[in-house]
Phi, psi and omega in degrees: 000322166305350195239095164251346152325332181271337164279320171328302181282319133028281204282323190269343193266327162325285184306301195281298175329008178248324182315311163291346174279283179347290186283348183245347150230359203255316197287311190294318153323324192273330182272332176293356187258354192092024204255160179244010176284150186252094180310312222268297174336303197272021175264300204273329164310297192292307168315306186276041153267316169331288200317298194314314177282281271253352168255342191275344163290339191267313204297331161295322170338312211218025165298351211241338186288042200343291167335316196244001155275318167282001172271279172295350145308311192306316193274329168308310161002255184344302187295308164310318173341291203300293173347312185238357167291306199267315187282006200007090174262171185269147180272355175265023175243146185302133190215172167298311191314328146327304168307285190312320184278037164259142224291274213312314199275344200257330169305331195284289191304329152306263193342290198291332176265344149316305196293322181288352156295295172340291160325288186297315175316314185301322194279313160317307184317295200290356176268169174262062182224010192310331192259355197252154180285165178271355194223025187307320177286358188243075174335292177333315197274343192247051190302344198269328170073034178281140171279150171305001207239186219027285185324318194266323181289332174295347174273331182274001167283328150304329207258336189263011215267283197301349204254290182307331198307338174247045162297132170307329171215174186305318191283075121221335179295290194311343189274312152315281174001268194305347167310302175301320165298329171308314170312321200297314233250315199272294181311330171283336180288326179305322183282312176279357204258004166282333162308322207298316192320322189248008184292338188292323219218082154336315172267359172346180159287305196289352200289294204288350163308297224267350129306312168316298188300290204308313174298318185284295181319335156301282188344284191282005167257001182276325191318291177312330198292348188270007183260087195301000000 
């Protein structure tokens, strides 16, 4: 249950080490007969139907486990990734994200990623390099005079972007959405509740970080609105 990596790559050394016997022997046969089947497609098909019993077999197992539910979400990610960057799988054939977008499993997965978002913001905040740009010496680069804890919160916002995005459907995308906003709606209490802090002395160092990050962070989410 801890390795779901070894079948998953398993599954992709499959796929590519047949791929050339499929096209140079298997296709040409499927096409002199009229057939419209893609030999290499419907090979990589039938292996993630495997993939398909074998999470719907594991995953109650280790749903309760965090450590070993987010390692395979991670590695399934990764795998899909791979599935269709490199194998040009198709998206109207059964994939994990189907496995995954199942109401127990899908829930699970929104719990955990709330909590480790949660975490990591605590660790930005609380670091001391939290207010300072990462790029104060590089003019050219910092016109925004953005803090790191601004900078890092807009990747993590990016990054749970990227981990969802190839969901099947909207109403699940959307439920990540509202994940975010809530991080948005948590970050912003955070901010204000370090401002109060900082009100005696307006012109602070920690004062004016902490406007910059809100001006940036406006910024990249005005940004974000053409990203449907």
């Amino acid at each position: 249950l801890n390795k779901p990596e070894w079948y998953l790559t398993q599954v992709l050394m499959w796929i590519g080490n047949h791929s050339k016997f499929l096209d140079d022997k298997i296709q040409p046969i499927l096409d002199k007969a009229g057939s419209s089947v893609n030999a290499g497609l419907e090979f990589s098909r039938a292996l993630v139907m495997l993939i398909l019993e074998k999470l719907a077999a594991d995953i109650p197992c280790l749903l309760y486990d965090d450590t070993l539910f987010c390692h395979l979400v991670d590695e399934v990610l990764l795998f899909e990734r791979e599935l269709y960057s490199v194998h040009g799988y198709l998206s109207s054939f059964p994939s994990c994200m189907h496995i995954l977008s199942e109401e127990s499993c899908f829930q699970r997965w929104l719990t955990v990623e709330k909590k480790f978002a949660l975490q990591k913001m605590d660790s930005m905040l609380s670091s001391e390099a939290a207010w300072i740009s990462q790029y104060k010496d590089i003019t050219d680069v910092d016109e925004m005079k953005v803090p790191d804890c601004a900078e890092t919160f807009m990747t993590l916002l990016l990054v749970i972007t990227d981990r969802y995005k190839n969901l099947p459907t909207a109403s699940r995308k959307l439920q990540f959405l509202g994940l975010q906003k809530e991080l948005v709606d948590d970050f912003r209490i955070r901010l204000t509740q370090v401002m109060k802090e900082e009100t005696r002395a307006s012109l602070e160092f920690r004062y004016c970080a902490i406007l910059n990050a809100v001006n940036y962070i406006a910024t990249v989410l005005a940004d974000w609105a053409d990203n449907v």
